[in-house]
Structures are given as structure tokens and as C-alpha cells.
MOPAC internal coordinates of N, CA, C and O (Angstrom, degrees):
PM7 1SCF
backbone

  N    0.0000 0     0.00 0     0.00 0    0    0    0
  C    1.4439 1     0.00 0     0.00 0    1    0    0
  C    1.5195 1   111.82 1     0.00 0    2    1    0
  O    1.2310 1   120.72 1   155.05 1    3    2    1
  N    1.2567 1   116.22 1   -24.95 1    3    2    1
  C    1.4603 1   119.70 1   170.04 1    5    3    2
  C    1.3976 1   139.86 1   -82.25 1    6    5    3
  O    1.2310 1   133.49 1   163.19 1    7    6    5
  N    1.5556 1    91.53 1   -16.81 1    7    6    5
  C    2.0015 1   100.06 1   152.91 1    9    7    6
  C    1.0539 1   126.10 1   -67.13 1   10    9    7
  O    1.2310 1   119.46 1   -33.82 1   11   10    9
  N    1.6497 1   118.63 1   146.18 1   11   10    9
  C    1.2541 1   103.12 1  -166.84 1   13   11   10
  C    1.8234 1   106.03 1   -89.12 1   14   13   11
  O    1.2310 1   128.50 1     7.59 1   15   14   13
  N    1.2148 1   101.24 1  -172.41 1   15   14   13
  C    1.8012 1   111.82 1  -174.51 1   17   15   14
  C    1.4142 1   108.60 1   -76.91 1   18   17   15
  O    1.2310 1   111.36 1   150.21 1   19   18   17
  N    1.3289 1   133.87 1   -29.79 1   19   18   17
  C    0.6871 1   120.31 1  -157.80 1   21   19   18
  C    1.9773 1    99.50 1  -103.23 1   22   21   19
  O    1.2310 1   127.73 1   159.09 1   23   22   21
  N    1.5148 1   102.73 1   -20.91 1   23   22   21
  C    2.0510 1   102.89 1   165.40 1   25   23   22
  C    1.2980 1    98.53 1   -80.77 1   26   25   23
  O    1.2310 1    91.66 1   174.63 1   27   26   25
  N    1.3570 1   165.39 1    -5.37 1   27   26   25
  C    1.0158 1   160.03 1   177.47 1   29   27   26
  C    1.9739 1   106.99 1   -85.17 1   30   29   27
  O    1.2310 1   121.13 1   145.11 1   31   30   29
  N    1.7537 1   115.45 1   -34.89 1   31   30   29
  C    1.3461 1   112.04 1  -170.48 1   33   31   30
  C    1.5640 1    88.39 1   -83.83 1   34   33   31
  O    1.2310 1   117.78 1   137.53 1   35   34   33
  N    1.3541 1   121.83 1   -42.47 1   35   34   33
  C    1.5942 1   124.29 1  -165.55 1   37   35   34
  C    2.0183 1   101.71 1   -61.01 1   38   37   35
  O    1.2310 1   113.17 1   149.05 1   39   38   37
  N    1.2503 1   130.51 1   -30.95 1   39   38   37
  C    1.3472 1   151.45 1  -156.27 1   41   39   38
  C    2.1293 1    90.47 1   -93.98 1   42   41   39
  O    1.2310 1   119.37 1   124.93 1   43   42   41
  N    1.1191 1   118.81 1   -55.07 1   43   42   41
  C    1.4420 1   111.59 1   158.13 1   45   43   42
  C    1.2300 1   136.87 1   -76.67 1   46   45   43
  O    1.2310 1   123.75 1   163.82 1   47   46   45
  N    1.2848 1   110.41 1   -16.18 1   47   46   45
  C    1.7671 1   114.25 1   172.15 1   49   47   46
  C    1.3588 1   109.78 1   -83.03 1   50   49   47
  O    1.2310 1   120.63 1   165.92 1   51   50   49
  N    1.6354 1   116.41 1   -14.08 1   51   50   49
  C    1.3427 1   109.31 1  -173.74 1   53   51   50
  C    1.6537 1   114.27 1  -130.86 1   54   53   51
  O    1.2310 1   123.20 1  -164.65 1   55   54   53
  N    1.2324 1   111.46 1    15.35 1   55   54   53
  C    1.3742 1   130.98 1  -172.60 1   57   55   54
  C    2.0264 1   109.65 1  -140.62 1   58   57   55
  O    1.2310 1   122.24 1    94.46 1   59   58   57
  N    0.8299 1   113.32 1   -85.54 1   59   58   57
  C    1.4078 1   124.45 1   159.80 1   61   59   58
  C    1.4781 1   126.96 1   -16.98 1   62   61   59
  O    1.2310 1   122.54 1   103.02 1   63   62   61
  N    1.4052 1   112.73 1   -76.98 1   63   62   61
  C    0.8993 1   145.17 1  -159.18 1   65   63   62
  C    1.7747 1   105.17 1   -72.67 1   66   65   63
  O    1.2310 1   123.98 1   117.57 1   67   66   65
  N    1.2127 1   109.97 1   -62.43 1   67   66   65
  C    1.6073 1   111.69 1   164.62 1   69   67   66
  C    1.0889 1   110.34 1   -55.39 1   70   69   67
  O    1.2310 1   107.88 1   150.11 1   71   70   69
  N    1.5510 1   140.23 1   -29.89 1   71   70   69
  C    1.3721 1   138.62 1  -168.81 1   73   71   70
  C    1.5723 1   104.71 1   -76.95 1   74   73   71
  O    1.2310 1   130.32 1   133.80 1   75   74   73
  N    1.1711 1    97.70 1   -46.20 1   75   74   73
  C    1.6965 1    93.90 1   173.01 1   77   75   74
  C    2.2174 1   129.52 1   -74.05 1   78   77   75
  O    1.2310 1   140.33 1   148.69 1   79   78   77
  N    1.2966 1    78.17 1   -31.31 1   79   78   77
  C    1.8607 1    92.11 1   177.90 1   81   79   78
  C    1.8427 1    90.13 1   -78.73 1   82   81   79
  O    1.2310 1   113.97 1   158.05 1   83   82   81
  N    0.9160 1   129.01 1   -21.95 1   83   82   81
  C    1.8239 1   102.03 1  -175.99 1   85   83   82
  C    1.0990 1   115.27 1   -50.39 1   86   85   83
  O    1.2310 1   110.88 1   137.15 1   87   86   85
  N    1.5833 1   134.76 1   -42.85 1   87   86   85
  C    1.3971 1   120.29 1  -160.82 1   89   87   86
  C    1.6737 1    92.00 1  -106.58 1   90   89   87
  O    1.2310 1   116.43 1  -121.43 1   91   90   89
  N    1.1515 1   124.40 1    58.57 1   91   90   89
  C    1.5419 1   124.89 1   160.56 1   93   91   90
  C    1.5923 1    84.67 1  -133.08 1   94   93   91
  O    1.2310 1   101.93 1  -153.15 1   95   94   93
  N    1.0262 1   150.62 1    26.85 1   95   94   93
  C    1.3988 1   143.55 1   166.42 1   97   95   94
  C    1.5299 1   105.20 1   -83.18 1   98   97   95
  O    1.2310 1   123.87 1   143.51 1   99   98   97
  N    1.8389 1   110.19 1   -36.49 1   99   98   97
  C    1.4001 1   111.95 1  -167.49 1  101   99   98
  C    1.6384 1   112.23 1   -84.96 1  102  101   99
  O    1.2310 1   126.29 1   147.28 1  103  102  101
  N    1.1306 1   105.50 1   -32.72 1  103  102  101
  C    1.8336 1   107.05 1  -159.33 1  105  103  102
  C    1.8048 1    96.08 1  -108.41 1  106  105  103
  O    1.2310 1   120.33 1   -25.29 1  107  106  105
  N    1.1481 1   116.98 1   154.71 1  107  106  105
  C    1.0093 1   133.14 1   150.97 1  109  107  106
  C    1.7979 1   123.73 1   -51.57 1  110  109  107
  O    1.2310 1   107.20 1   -75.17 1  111  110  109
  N    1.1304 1   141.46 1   104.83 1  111  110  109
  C    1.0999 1   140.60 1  -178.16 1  113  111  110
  C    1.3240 1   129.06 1   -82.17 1  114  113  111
  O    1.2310 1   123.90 1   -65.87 1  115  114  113
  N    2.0328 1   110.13 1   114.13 1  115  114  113
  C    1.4707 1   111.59 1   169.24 1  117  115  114
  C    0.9351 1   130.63 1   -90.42 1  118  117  115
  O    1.2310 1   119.75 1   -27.63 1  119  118  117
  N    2.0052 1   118.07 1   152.37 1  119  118  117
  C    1.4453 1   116.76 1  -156.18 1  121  119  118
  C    1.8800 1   106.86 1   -52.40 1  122  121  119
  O    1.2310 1   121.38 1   145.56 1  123  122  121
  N    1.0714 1   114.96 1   -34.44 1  123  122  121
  C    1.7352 1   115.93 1   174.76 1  125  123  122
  C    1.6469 1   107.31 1   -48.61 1  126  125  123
  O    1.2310 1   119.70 1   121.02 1  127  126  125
  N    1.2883 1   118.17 1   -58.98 1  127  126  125
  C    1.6465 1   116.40 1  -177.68 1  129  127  126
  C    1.3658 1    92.30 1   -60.23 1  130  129  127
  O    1.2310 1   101.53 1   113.69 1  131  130  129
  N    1.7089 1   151.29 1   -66.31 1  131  130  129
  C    0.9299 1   125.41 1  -157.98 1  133  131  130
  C    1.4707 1   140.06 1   -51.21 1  134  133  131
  O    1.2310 1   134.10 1   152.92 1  135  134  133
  N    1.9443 1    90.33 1   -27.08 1  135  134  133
  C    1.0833 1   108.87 1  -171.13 1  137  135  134
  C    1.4333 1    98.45 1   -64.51 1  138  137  135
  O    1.2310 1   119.86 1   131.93 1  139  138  137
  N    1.4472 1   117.88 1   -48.07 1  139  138  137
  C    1.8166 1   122.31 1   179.50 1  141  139  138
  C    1.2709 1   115.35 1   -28.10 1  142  141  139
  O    1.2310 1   126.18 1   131.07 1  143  142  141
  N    1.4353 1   105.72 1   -48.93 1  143  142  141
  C    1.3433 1   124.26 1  -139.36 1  145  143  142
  C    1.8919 1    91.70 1   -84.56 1  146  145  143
  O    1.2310 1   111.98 1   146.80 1  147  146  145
  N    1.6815 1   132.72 1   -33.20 1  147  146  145
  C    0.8544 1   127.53 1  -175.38 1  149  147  146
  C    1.8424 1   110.67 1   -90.40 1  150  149  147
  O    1.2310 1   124.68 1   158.49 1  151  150  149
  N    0.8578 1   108.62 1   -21.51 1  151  150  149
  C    1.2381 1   126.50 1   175.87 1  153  151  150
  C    1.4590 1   121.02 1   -80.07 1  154  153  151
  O    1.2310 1   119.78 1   162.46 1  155  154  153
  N    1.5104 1   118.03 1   -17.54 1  155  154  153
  C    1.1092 1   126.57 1   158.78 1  157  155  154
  C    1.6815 1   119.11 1   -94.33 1  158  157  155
  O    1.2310 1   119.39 1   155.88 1  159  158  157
  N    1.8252 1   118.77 1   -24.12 1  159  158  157
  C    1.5227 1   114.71 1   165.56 1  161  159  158
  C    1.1657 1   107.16 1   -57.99 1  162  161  159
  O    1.2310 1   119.12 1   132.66 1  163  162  161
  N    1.7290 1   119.29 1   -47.34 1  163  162  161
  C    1.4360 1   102.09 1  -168.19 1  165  163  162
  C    1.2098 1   127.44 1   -74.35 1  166  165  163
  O    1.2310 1   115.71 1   169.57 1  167  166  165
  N    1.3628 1   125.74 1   -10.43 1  167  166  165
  C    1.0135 1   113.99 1   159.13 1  169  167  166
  C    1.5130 1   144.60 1   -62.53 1  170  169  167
  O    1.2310 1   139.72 1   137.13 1  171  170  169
  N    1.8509 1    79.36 1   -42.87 1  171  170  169
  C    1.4904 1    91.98 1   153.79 1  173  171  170
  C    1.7106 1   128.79 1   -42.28 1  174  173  171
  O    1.2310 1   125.88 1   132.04 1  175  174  173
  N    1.4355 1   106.31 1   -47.96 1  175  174  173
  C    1.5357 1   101.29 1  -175.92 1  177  175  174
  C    1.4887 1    99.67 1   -87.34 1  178  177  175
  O    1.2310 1   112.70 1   159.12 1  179  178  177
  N    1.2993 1   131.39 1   -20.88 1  179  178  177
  C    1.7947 1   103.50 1   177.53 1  181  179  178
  C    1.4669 1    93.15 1   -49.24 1  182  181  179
  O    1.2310 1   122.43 1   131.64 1  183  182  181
  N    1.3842 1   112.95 1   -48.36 1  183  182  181
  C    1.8622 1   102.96 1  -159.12 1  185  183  182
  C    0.7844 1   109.03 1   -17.97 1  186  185  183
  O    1.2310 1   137.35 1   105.39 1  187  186  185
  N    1.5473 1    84.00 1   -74.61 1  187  186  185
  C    2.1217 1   115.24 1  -158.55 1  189  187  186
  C    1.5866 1   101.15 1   -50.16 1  190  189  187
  O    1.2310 1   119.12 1   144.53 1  191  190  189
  N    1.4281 1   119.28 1   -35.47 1  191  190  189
  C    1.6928 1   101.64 1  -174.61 1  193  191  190
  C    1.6245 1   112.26 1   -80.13 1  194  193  191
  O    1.2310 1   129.86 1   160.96 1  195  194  193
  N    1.0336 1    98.60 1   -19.04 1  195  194  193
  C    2.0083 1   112.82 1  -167.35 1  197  195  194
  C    1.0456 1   117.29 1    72.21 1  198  197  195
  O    1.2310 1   120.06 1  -127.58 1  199  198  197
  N    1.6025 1   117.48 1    52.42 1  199  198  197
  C    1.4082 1   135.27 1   179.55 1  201  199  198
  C    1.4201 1   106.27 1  -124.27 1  202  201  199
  O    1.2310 1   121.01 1   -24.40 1  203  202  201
  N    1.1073 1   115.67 1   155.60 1  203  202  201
  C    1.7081 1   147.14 1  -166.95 1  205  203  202
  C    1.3272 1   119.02 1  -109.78 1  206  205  203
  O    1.2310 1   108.22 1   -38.30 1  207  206  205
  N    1.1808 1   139.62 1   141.70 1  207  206  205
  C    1.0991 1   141.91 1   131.70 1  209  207  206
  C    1.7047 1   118.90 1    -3.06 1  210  209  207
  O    1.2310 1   125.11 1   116.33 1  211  210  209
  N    1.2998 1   107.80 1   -63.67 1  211  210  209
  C    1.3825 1   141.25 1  -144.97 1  213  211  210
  C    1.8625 1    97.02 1   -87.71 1  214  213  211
  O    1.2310 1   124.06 1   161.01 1  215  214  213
  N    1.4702 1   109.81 1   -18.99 1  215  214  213
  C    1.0828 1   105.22 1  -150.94 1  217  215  214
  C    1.8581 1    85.50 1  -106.78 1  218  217  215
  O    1.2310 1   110.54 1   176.50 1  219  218  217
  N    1.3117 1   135.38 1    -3.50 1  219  218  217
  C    1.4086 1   139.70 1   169.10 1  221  219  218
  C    1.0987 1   117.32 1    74.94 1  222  221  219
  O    1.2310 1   115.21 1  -133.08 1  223  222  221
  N    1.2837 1   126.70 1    46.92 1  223  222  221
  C    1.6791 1   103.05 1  -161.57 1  225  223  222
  C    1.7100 1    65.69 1  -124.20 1  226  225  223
  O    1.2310 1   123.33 1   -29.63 1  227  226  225
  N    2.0692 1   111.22 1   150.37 1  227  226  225
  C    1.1486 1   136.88 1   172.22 1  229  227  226
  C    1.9570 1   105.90 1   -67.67 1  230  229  227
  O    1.2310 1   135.28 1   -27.65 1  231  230  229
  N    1.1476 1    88.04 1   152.35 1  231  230  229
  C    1.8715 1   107.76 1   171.98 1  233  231  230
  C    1.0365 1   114.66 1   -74.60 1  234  233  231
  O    1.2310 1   114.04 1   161.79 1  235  234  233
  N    1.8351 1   128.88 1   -18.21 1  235  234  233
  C    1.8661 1   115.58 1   167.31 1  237  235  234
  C    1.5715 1   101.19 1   -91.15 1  238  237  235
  O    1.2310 1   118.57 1   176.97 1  239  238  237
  N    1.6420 1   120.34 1    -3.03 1  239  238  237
  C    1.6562 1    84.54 1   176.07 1  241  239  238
  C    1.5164 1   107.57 1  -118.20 1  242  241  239
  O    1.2310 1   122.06 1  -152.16 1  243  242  241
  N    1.5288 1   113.65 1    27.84 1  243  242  241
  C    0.9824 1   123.31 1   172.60 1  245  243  242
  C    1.9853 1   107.82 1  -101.77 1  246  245  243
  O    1.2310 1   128.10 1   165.67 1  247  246  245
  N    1.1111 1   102.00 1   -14.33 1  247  246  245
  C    1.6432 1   114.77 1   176.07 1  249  247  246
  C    1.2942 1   101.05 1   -90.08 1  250  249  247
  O    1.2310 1   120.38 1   132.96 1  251  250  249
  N    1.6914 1   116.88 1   -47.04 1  251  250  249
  C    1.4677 1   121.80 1   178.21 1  253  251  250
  C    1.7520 1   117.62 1   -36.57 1  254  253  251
  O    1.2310 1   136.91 1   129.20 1  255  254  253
  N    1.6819 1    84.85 1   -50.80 1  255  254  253
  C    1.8562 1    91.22 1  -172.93 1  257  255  254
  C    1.0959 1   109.89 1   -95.00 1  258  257  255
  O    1.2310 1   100.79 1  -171.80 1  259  258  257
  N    1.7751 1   152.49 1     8.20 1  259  258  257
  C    0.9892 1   154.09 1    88.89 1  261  259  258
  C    1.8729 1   129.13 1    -6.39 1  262  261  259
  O    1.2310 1   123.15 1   114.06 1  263  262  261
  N    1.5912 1   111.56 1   -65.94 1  263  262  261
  C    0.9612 1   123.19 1   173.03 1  265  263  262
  C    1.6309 1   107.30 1    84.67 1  266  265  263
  O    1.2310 1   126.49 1  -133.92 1  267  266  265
  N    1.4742 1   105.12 1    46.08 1  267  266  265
  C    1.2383 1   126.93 1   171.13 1  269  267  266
  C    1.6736 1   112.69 1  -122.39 1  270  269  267
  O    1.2310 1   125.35 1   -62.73 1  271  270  269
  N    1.2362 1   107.34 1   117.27 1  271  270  269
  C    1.7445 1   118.35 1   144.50 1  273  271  270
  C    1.1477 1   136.96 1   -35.57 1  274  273  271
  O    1.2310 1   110.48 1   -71.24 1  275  274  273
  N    1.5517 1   135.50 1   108.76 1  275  274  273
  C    1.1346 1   126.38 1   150.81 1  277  275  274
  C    1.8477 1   122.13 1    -0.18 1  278  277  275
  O    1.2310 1   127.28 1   -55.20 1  279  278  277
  N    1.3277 1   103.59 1   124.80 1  279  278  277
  C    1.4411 1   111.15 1   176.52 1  281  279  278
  C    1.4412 1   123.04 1   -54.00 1  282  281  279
  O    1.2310 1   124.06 1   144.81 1  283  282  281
  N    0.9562 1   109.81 1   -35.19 1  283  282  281
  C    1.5205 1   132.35 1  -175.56 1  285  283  282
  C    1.4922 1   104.12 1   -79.57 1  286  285  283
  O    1.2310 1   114.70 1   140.71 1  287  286  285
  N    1.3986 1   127.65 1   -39.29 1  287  286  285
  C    1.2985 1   127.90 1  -155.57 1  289  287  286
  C    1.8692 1    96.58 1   -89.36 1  290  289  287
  O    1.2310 1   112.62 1   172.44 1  291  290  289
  N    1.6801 1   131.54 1    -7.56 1  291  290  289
  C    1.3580 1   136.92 1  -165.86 1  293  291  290
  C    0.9614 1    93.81 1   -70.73 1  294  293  291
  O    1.2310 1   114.19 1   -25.88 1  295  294  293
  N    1.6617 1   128.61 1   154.12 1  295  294  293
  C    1.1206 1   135.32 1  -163.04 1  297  295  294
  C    2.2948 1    89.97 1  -121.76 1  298  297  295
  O    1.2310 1   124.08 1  -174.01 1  299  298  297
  N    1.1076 1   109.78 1     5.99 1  299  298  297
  C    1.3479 1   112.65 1  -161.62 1  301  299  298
  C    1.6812 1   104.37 1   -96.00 1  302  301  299
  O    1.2310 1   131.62 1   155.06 1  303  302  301
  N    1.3574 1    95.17 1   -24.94 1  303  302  301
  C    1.3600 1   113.98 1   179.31 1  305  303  302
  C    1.5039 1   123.50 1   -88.56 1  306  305  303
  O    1.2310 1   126.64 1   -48.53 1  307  306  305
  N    1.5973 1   104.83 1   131.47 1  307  306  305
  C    1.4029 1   100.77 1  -175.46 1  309  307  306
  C    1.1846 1   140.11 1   -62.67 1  310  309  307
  O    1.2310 1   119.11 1   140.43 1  311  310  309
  N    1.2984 1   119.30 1   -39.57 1  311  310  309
  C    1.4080 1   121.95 1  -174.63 1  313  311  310
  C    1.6221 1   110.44 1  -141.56 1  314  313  311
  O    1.2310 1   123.81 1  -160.64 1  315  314  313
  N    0.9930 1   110.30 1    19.36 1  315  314  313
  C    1.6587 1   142.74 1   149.97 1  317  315  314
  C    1.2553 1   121.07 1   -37.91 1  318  317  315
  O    1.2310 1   124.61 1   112.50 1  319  318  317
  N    1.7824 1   108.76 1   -67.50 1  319  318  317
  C    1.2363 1    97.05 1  -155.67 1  321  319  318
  C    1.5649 1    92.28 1  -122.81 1  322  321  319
  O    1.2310 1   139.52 1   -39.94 1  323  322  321
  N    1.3244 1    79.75 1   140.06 1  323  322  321
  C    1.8566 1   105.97 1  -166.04 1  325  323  322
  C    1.6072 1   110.27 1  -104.42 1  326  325  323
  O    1.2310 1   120.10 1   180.00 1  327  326  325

């Protein structure tokens, strides 16, 4: 709780985030896995912000105050970004 928001988005964009896109380098990606695949960052970042479902706040201003990109939009990823 004492890190700030903005070492916590830099700590998943550069740790996290590659850990999960490695094995989309091999296969071709369907819209169902992608969907996984975004549906599992955000959860990831409610964590990191300590936000809820319940609590309403949208998924671009939760990336905003993170300072993370859309999954889809990474250029690092193989068959991701469309």
C-alpha cells in the first residue's frame, strides 16, 4: 500500500506484462484468448490500484493512472496487436 501508483504500473509494464505475452509469440491468437488475456490485466491492475468492481471506476482511467496501454494496442506482442 505504500508504493506509489505510478512504481507499481512501471513494475507491470516491465515485469508482468512480458511474463504473460511470452507464450503468444508461438500461436496465432483467438478473439476468446484475447479476451482472457484482457480480462486477466485488469484484474491485475484493479489489484495494484485497490479498486473493485463494485467501486465503478472505468478501465482507461485506471490504465491512465497506471500509465499502461491497452493489451492489444503493445507492439511487443505477437499476435496481439491487430
Amino acid at each position: 500500500k505504500r508504493v506509489p501508483i505510478k512504481v507499481k504500473g512501471k513494475f507491470y509494464r516491465t515485469v508482468v506484462r512480458p511474463a504473460m505475452l511470452y507464450g503468444t509469440e508461438c500461436w496465432a491468437v483467438k478473439k476468446s484468448q484475447e479476451q482472457k488475456m484482457q480480462v486477466a490485466e485488469m484484474r491485475m491492475l484493479r489489484y495494484f490500484c485497490g479498486v473493485s468492481r463494485k467501486d465503478r471506476i472505468r478501465n482507461d482511467r485506471i490504465r491512465g493512472s497506471l500509465g499502461v496501454v491497452d493489451i492489444r494496442e503493445t507492439t511487443d506482442c505477437g499476435g496481439l496487436a491487430m
